[in-house]
Backbone as JSON Lines, residues from 0, in Angstrom:
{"i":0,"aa":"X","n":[0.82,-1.18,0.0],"ca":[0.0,0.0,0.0],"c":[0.87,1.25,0.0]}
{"i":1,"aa":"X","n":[0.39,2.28,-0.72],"ca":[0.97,3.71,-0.6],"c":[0.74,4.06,0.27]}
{"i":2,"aa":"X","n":[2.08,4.43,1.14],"ca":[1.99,5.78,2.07],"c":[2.0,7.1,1.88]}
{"i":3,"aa":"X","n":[1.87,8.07,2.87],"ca":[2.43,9.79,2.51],"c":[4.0,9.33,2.27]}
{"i":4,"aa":"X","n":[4.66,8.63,3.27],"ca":[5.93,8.45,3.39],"c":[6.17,7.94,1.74]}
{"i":5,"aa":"X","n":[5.71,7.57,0.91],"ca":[5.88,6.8,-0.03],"c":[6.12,7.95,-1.55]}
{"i":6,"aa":"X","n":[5.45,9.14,-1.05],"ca":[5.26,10.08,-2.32],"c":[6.4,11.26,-2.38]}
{"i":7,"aa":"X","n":[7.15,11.22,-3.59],"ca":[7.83,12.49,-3.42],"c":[7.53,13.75,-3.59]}
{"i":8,"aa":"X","n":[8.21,14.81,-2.55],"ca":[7.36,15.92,-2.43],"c":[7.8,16.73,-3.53]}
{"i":9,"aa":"X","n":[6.82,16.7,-4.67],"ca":[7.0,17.16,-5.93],"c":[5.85,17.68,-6.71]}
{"i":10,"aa":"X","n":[4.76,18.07,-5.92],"ca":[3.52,18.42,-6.27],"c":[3.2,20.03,-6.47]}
{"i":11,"aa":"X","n":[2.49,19.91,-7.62],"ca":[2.65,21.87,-7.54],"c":[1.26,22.41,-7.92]}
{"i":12,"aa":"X","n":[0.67,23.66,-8.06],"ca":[-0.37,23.78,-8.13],"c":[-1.09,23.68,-9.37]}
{"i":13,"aa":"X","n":[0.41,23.92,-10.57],"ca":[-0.29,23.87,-11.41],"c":[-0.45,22.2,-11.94]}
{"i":14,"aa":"X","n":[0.35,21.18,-10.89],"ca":[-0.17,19.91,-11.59],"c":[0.01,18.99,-10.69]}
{"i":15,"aa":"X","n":[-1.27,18.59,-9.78],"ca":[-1.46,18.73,-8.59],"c":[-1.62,16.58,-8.28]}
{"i":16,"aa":"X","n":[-0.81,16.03,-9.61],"ca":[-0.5,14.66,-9.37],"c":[0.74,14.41,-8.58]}
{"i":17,"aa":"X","n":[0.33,13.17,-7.62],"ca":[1.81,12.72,-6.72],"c":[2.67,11.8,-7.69]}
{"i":18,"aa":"X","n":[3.63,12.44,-7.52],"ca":[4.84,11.29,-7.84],"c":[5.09,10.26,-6.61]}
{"i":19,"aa":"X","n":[4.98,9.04,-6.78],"ca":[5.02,8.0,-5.77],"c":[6.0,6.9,-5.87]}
{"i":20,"aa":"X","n":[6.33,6.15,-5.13],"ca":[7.19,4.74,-5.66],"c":[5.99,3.48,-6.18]}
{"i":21,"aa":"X","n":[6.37,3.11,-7.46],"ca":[5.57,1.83,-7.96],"c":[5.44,0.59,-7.08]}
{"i":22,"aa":"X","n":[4.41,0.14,-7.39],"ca":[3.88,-1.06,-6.92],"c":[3.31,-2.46,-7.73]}
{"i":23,"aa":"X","n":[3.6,-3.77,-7.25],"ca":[2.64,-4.58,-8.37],"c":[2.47,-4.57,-9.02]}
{"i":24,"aa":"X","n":[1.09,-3.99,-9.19],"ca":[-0.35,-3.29,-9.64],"c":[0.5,-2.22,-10.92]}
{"i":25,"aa":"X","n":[1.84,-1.88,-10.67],"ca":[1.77,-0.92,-11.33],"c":[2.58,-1.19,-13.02]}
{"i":26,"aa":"X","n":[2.92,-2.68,-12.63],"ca":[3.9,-3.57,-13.36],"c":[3.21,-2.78,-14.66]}
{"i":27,"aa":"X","n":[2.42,-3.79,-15.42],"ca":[1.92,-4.04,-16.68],"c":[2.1,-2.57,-17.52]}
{"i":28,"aa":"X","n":[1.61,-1.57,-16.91],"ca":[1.63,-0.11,-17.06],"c":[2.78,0.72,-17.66]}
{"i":29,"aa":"X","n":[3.59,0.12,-16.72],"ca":[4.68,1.02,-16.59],"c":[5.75,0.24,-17.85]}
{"i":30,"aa":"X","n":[5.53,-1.5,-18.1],"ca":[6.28,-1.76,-19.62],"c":[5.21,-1.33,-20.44]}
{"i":31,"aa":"X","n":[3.72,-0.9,-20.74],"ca":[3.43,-0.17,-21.8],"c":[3.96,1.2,-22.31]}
{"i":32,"aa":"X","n":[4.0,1.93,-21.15],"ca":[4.16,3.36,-21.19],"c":[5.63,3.52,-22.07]}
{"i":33,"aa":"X","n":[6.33,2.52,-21.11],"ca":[7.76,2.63,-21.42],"c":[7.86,2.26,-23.06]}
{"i":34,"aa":"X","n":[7.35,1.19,-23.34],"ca":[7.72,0.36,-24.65],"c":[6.95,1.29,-26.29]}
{"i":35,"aa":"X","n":[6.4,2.03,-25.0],"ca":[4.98,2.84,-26.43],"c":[6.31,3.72,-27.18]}
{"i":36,"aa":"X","n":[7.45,4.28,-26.69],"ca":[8.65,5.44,-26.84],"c":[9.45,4.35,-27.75]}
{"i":37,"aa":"X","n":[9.64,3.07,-27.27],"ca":[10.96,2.02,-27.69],"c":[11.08,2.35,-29.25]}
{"i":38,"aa":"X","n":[10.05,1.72,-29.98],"ca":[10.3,1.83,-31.67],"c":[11.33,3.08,-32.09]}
{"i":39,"aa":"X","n":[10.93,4.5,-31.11],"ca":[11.62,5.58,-31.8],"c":[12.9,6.08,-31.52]}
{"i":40,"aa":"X","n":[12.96,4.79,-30.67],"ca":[14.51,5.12,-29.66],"c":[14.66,5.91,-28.77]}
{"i":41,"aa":"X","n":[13.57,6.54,-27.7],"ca":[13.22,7.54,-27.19],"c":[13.66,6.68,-25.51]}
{"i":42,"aa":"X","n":[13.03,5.51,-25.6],"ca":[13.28,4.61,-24.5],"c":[13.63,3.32,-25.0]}
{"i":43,"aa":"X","n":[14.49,2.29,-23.69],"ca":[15.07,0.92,-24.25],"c":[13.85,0.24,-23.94]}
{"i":44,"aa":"X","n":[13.78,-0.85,-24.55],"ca":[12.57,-1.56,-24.3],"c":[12.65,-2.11,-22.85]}
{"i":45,"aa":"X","n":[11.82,-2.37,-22.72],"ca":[11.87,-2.75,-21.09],"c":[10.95,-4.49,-20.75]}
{"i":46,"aa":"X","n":[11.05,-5.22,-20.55],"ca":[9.96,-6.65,-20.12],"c":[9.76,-6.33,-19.09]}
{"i":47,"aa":"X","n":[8.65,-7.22,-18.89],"ca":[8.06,-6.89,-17.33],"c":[8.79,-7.88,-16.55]}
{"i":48,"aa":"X","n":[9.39,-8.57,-16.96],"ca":[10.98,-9.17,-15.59],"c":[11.67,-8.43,-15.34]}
{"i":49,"aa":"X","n":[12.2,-7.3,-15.91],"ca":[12.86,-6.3,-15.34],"c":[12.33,-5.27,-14.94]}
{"i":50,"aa":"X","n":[11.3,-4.61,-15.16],"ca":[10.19,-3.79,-14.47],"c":[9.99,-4.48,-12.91]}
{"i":51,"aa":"X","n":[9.71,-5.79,-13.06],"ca":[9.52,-6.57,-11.57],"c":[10.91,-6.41,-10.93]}
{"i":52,"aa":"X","n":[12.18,-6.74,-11.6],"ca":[13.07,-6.5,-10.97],"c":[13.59,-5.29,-10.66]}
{"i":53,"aa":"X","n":[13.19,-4.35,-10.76],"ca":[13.34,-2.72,-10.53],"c":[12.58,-2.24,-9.75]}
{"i":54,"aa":"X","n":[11.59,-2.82,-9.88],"ca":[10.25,-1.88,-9.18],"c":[10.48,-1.18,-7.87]}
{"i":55,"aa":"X","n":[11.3,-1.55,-7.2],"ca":[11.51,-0.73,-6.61],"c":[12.47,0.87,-6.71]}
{"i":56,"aa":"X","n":[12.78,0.65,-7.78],"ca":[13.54,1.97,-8.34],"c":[12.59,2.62,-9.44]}
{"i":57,"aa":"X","n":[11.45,1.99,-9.45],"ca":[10.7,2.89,-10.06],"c":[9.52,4.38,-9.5]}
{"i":58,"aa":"X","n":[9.41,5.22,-9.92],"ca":[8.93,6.2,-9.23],"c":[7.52,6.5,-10.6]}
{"i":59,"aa":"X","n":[6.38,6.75,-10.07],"ca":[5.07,7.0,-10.85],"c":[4.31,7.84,-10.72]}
{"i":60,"aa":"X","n":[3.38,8.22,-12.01],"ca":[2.31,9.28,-11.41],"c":[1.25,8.63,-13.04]}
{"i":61,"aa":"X","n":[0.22,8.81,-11.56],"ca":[-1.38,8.64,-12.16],"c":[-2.19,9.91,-12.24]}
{"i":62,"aa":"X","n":[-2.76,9.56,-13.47],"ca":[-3.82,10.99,-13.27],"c":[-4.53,10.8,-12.24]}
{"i":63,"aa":"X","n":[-6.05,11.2,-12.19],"ca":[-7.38,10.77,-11.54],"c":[-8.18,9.94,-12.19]}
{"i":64,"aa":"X","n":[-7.89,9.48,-13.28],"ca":[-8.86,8.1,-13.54],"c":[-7.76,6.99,-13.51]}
{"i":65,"aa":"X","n":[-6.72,6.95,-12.95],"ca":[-5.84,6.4,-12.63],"c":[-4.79,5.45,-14.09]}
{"i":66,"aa":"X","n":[-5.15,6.73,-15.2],"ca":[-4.09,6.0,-16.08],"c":[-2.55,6.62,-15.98]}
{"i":67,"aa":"X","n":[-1.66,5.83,-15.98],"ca":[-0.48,5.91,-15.72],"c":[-0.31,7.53,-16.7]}
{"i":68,"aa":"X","n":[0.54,8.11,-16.25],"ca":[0.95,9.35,-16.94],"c":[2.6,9.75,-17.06]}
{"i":69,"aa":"X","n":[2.97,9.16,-16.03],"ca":[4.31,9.14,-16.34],"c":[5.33,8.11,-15.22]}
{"i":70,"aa":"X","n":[6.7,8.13,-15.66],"ca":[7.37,7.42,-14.93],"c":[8.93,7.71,-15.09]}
{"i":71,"aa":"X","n":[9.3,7.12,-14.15],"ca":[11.09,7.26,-14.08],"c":[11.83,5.97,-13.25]}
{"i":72,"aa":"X","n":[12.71,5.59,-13.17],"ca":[13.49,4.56,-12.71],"c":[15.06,4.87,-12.32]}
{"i":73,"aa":"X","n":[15.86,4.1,-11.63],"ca":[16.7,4.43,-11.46],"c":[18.06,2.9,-11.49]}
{"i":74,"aa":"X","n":[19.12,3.32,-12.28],"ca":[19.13,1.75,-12.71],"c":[20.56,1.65,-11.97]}
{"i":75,"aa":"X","n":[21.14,0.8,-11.23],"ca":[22.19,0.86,-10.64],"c":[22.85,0.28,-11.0]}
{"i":76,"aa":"X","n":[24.63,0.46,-11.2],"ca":[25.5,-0.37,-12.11],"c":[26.67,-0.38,-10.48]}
{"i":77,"aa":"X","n":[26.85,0.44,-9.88],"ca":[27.34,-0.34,-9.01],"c":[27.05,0.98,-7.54]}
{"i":78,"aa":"X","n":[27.65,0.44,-6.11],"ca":[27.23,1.53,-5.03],"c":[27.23,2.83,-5.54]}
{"i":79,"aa":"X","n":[28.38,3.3,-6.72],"ca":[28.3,4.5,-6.26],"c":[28.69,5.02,-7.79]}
{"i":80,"aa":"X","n":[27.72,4.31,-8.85],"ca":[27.37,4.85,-9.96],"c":[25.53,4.16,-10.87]}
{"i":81,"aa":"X","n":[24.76,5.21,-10.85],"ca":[23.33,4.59,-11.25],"c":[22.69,5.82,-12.49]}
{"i":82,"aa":"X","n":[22.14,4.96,-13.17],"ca":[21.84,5.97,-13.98],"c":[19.85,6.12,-14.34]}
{"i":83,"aa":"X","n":[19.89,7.0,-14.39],"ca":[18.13,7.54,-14.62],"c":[17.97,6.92,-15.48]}
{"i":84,"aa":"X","n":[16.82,6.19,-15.9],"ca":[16.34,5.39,-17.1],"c":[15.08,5.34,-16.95]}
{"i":85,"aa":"X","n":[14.23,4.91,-18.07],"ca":[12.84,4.63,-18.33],"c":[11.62,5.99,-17.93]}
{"i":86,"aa":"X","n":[12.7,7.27,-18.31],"ca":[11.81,8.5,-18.17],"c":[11.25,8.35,-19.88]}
{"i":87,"aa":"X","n":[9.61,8.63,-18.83],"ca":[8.15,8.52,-19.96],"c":[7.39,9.14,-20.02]}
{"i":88,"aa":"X","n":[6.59,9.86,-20.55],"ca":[5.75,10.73,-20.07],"c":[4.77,10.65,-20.79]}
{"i":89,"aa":"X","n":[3.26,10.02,-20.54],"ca":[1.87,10.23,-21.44],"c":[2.01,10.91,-22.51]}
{"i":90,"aa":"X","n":[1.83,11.12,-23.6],"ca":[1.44,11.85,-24.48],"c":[1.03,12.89,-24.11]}
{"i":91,"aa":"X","n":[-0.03,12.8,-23.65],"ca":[-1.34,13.57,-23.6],"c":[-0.76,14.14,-21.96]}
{"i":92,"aa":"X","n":[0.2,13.76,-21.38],"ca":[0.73,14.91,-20.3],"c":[1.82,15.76,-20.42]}
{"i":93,"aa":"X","n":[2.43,15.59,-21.77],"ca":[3.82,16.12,-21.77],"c":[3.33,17.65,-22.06]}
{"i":94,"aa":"X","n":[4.0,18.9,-21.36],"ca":[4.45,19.53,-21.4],"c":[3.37,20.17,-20.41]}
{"i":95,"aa":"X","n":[3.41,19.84,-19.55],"ca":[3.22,20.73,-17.9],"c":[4.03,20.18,-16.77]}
{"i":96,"aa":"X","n":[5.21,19.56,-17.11],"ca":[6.37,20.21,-16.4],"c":[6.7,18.52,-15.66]}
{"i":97,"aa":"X","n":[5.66,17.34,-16.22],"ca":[6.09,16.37,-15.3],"c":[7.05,15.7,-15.67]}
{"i":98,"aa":"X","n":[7.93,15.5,-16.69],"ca":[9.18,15.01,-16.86],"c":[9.82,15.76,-15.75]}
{"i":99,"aa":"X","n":[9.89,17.25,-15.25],"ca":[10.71,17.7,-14.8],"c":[10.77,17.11,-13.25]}
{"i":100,"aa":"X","n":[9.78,17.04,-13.18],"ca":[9.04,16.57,-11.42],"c":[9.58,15.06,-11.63]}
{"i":101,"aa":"X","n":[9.66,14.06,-12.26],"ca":[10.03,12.72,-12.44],"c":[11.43,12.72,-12.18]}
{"i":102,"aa":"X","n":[11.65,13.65,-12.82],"ca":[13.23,13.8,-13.22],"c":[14.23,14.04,-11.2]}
{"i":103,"aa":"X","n":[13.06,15.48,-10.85],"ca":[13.48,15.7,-9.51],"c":[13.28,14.49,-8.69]}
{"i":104,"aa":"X","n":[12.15,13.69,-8.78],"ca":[11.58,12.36,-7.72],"c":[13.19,11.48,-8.05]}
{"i":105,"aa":"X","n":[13.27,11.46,-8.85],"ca":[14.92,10.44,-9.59],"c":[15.68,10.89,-8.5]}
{"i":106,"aa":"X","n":[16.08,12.0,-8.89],"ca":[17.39,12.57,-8.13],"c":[16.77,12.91,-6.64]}
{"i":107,"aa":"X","n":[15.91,12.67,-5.73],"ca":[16.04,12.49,-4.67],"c":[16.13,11.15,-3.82]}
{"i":108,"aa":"X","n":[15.7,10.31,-4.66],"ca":[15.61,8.68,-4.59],"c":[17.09,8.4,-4.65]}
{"i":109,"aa":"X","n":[18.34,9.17,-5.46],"ca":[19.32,8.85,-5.56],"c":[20.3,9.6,-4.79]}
{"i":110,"aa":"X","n":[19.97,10.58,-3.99],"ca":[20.42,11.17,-2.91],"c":[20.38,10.38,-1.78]}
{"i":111,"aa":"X","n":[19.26,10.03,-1.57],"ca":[18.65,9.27,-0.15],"c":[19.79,7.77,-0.23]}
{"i":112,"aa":"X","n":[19.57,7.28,-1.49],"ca":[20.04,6.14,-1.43],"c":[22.5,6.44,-1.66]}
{"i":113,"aa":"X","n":[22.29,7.52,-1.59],"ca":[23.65,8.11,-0.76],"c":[24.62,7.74,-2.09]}
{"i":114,"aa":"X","n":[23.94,7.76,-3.49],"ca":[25.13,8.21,-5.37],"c":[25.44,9.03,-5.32]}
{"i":115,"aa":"X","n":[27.22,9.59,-5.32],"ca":[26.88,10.46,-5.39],"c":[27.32,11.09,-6.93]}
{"i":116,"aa":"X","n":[26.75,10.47,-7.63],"ca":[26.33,11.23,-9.65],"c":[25.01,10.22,-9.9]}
{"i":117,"aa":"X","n":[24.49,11.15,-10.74],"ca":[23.46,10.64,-11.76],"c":[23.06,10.64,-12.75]}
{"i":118,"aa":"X","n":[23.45,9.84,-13.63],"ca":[23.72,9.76,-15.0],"c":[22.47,9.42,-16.29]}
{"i":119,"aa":"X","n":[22.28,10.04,-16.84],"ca":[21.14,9.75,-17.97],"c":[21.9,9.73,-19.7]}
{"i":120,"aa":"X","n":[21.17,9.11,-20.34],"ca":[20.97,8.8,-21.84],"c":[20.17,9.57,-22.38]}
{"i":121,"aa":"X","n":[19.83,10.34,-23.31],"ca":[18.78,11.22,-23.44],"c":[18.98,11.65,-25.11]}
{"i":122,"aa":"X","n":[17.31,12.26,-25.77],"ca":[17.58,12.87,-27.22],"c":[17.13,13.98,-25.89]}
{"i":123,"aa":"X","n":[16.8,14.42,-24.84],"ca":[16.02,15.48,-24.45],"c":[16.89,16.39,-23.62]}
{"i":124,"aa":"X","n":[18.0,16.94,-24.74],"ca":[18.29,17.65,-24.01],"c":[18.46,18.81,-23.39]}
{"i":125,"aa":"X","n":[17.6,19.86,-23.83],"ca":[16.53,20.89,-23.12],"c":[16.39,20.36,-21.77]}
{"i":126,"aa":"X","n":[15.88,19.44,-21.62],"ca":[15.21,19.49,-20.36],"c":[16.27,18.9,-19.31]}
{"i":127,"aa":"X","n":[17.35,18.07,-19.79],"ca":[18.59,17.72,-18.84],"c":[19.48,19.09,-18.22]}
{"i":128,"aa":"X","n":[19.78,19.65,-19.6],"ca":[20.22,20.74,-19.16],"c":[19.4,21.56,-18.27]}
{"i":129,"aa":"X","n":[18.17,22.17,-18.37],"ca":[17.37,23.06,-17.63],"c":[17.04,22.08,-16.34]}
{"i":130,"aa":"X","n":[17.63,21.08,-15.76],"ca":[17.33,20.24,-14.77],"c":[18.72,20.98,-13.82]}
{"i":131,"aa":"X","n":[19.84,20.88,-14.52],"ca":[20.69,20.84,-14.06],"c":[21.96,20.57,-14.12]}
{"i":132,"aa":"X","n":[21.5,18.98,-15.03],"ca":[22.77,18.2,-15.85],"c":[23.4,18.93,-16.65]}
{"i":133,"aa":"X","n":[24.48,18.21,-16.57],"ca":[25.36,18.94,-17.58],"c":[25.93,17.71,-18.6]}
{"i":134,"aa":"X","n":[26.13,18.34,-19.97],"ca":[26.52,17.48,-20.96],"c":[27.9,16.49,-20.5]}
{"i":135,"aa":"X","n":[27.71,15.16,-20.74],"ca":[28.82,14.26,-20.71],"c":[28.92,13.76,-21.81]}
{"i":136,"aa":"X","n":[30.07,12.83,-21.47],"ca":[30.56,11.49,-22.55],"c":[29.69,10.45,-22.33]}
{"i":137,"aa":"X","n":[29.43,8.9,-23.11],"ca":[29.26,8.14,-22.62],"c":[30.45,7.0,-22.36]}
{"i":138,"aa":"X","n":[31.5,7.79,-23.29],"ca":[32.79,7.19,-22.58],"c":[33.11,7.1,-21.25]}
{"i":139,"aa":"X","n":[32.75,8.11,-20.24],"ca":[32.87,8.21,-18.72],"c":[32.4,6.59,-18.03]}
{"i":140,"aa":"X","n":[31.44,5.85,-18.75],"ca":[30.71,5.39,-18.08],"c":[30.39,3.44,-18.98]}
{"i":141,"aa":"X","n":[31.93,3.34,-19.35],"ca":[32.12,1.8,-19.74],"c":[30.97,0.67,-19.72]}
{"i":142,"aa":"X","n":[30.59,0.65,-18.37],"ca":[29.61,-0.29,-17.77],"c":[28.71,-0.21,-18.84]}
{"i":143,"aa":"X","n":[28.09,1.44,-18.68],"ca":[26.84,1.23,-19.47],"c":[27.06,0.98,-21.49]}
{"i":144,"aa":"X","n":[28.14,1.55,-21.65],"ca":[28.84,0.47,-22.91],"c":[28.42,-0.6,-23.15]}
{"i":145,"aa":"X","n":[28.68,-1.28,-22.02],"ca":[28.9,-2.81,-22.3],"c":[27.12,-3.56,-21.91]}
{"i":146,"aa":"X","n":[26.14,-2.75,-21.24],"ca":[24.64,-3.05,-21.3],"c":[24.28,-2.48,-23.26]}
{"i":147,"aa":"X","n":[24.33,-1.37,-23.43],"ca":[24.06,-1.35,-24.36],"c":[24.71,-2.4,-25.99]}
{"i":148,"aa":"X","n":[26.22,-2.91,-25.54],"ca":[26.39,-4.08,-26.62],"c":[25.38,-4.93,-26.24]}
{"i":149,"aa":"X","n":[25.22,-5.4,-24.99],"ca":[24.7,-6.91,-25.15],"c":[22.92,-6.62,-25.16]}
{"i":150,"aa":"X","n":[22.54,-5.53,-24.94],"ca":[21.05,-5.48,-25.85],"c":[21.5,-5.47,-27.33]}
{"i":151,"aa":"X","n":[22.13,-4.78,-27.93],"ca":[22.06,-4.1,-29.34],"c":[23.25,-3.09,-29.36]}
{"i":152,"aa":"X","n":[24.11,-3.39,-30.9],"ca":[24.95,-2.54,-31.01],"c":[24.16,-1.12,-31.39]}
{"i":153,"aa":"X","n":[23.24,-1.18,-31.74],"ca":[22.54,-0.31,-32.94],"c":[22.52,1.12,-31.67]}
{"i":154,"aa":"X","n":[21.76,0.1,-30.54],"ca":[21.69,1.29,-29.47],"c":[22.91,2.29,-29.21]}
{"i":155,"aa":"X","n":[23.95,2.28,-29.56],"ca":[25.1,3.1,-29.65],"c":[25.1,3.99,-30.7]}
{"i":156,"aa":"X","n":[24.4,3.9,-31.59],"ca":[24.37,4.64,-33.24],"c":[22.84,5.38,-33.47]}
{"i":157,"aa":"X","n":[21.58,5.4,-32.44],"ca":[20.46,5.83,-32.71],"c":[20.94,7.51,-32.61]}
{"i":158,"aa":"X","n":[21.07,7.95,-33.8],"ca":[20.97,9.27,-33.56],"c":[21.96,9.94,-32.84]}
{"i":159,"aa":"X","n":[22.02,10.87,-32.54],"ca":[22.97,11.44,-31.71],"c":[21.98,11.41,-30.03]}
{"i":160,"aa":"X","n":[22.55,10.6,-29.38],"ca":[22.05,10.63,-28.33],"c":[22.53,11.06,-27.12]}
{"i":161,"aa":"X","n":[22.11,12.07,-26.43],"ca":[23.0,12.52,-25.56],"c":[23.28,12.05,-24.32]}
{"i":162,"aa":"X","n":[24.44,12.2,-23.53],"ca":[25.08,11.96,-22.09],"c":[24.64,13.06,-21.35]}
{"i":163,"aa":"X","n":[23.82,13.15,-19.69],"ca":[24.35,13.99,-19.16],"c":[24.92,12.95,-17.53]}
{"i":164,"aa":"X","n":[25.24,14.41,-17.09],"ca":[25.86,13.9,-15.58],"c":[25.42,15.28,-14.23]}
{"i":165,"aa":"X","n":[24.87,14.31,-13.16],"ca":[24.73,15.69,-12.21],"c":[25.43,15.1,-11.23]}
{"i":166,"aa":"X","n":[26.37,15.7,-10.43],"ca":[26.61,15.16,-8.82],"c":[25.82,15.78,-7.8]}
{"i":167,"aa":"X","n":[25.79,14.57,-7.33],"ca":[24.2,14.57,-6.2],"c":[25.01,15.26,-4.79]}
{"i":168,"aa":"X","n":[24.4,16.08,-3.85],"ca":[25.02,16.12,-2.61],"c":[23.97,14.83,-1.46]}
{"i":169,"aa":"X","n":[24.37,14.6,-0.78],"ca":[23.58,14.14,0.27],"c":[22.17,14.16,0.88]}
{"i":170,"aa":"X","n":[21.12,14.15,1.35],"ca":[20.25,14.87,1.98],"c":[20.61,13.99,3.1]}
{"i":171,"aa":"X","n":[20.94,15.5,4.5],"ca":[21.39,14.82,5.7],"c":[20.11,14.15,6.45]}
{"i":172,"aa":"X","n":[20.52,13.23,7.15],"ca":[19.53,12.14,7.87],"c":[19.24,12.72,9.29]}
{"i":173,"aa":"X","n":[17.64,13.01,9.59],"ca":[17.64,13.8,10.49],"c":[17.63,12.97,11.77]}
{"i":174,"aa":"X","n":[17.75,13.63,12.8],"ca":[17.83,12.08,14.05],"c":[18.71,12.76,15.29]}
């Protein structure tokens, strides 16, 4: 079950859906949303074995008739390098600001969990930059090299696809 504890505080007036951590229930959804982007190279395809195996690094938002509207994930390659993945956003929600709010729910999920960088793949980069990120290599970051050979070489050649990188500070633990 969702808690308050469960939602990131990322809600604003002008778009007054919670970003939350996924559940279950939220499986099936979240490989449509994701896979609807895949054909255009926008997102990697995703199965729902690895959706199950993530789910807990996944972060969501429902409208009010409760169709999925957007999502984000966070994919870890080792303690203390993970990279943002499976940012999606409805169609029919993009451009009132919730990539940006997904984007923030990411990078506090990856604060808490004490990375300190956070790394994305992106054609979007307007909105990396206006996040914060700043342009990288994907040379920096071998590991994810070597995920993208063993899906598909091709995934290295879609377009010019961009790197960014943010370093995260901490959020201190209160107590």
């Amino acid at each position: 079950m969702a808690t308050d504890t469960d939602t990131a505080a990322v809600e604003s007036a002008a778009w007054p859906l919670r970003v939350r951590h996924a559940h279950d229930d939220d499986v099936a959804d979240i490989v449509a949303l994701n896979n609807m982007f895949a054909p255009d190279g926008l997102t990697l395809y995703r199965s729902k074995a690895f959706v199950v195996s993530h789910l807990q690094d996944y972060q969501v938002v429902r409208g009010a008739d409760g169709t999925l509207m957007g999502q984000v994930a966070l994919d870890e390659y080792s303690p203390s390098l993970v990279e943002l993945v499976s940012l999606a956003v409805a169609t029919e929600a993009q451009g009132n600001g919730l990539g940006q709010r997904l984007i923030t729910a990411a990078e506090k999920l990856a604060r808490e969990r004490g990375y300190p960088e956070l790394f994305a793949i992106s054609l979007a980069e307007p909105l990396f930059l206006r996040m914060g990120f700043q342009e990288s290599t994907i040379l920096r970051y071998p590991e994810k090299i070597a995920r993208y050979q063993a899906i598909s070489r091709s995934e290295l050649s879609i377009g010019r696809k961009f790197c960014f990188a943010k370093k995260l500070t901490s959020i201190p633990v209160a107590g």
